[in-house]
C-alpha angles and dihedrals in degrees: 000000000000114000104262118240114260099203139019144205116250131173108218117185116263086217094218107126096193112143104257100014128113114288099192133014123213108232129178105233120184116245123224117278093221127018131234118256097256107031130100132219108209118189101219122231099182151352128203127199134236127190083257087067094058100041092058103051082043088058090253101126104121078205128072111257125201107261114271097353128163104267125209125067105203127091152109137222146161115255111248101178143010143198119246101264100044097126106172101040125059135185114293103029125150098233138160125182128244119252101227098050092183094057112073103151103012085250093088119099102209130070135195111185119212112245090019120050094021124007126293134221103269092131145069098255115045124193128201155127119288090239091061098056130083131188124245136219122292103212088055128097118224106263088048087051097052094062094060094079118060101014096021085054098038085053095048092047094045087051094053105126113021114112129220112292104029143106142269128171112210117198121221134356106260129126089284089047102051091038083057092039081052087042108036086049090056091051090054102249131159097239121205107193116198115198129162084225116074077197099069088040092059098047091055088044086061096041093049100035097143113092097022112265108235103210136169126201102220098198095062090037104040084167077061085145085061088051093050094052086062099049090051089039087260089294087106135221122304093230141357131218094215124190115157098074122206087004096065108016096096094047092050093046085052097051092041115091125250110285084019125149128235115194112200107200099155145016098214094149119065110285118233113166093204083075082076089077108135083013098135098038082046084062112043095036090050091031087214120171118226121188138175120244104205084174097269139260141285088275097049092047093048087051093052087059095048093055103044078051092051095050094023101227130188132206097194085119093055092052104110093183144325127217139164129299087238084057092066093121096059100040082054084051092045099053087042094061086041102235100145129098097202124340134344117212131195114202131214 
């Protein structure tokens, strides 16, 4: 056997959230000299970022996180080594962990978010429990695979419910939308997209051509929930993926069918809690369902593997962009300002 790395490199948050200073700062940490029985070292391959990512490291996390941590939560890597009473995982294995690690089967109470309340994986070695680790696809490569975690798993769980032939409405065009947009085509669904830039629109438009993309632009159109009931013949979609938060909860609620469902999975948009107003009569006169999406649990992210192995489905064409491990500033600052249509990945 191959002599194991001692340390490893890490990037940990600077916490100052000054506009145009670092974000994060690259350190060398030792790694433990023997594992414990049940824990895992994973050598990273890639990581791939989410607007959670950014926010945090901007100061925008509406949660305490633990002072200077390792921010992201999505990645994938092959085991290198095991304590001596692992008993589901060997040497080799494809494996990410789950981003919850505290949810393993969606019964638990308690939660403890990766990059926020312990250390993410932000880094070449990763360390962690066996539980809390699930195996990836095969068929994938690696930067496709990073992306399943934190927004495959957030997609899948948003999608629960909606049965073949209706309609969703996404909103954006970020990593969890595209995954839903991926996920929501191969379960046969009738998909609405809502984006400020008429650019983004048409070049989805152009990737997923068949059947023909819905989209509204909801800058040229603010009344955008108006522009969603006719494209539904004012019945209304089935569910919304819904990721602006007060901002755009109303206006969801208003353009979801009666007995619908809205998934709120994100709070990218400011958040003013004066925008709630009619928000009880909205629901019971509508009898929408909203739930929240906290990415899902060890058994939602084992079924979402199951299922991209079942029908073998690739996300080469949701990859923005990929860059180096060393290039993590950048690709935080990247996915800050929204530039990217889908995910972007850092390699190591």
């Amino acid at each position: 056997m191959p002599d194991l790395p001692t340390t490893r490199r890490a990037f940990r948050r600077t916490d100052d959230f000054t506009p145009g200073t670092p974000k994060v700062k690259l350190v060398t940490e030792d790694l433990p000299a023997k594992l414990s029985a049940t824990s895992v070292l994973v050598k990273v391959h890639a990581i791939s970022l989410n607007y959670r990512d950014a926010n945090i490291t901007n100061g925008g996390n509406p949660w305490p996180v633990t002072p200077n941590g390792i921010p992201c939560n999505d990645a994938a890597g092959e085991v290198i080594a095991i304590g001596d009473q692992v008993k589901y995982l060997e040497i080799g294995d494809r494996v990410a962990p789950i981003v919850d690690t505290e949810n393993l089967t969606n019964r638990e109470t308690g939660r403890s978010w990766l990059a926020a309340d312990e250390d993410g994986v932000l880094a070449d070695f990763i360390i962690f429990d066996e539980r809390v680790l699930c195996k990836l696809p095969q068929h994938l490569d690696w930067v496709q695979a990073s992306i399943v975690p934190c927004a495959g798993t957030t997609a899948w769980s948003a999608l629960k419910g909606v049965k073949f032939g209706r309609t969703v409405l996404i909103q954006g065009t970020g990593g969890v939308a595209m995954f839903a947009l991926k996920l929501a085509r191969a379960a046969g669904l009738r998909v609405i997209i809502s984006s400020s830039s008429d650019k983004k629109l048409d070049d989805l438009k152009r990737k997923f051509s068949s059947p023909p993309l819905l989209t509204v632009n909801y800058s040229t159109h603010p009344e955008w929930h108006e522009e969603v009931l006719k494209l539904t013949d004012g019945v209304g979609v089935d569910l919304v993926v819904e990721v602006g938060g007060s901002s755009t909860l109303i206006k969801s609620m208003k353009c979801t069918r009666r007995g619908g469902i809205v998934s709120v999975v994100g709070y990218l948009s400011k958040q003013d809690n004066q925008q709630f107003d009619g928000l009880l009569g909205l629901i019971i006169d509508r009898r929408t369902i909203v739930r929240g999406i906290n990415a899902g649990s060890k058994q939602d992210q084992d079924d979402l593997c199951a299922a991209i192995t079942a029908t073998q489905m690739t996300f080469e064409d949701i990859i923005d962009s990929t860059q180096p491990f060393e290039k993590a500033e950048e690709a935080i600052q990247y996915i800050w300002e929204g530039k990217q249509v889908g995910k972007s990945v850092l390699t190591v």
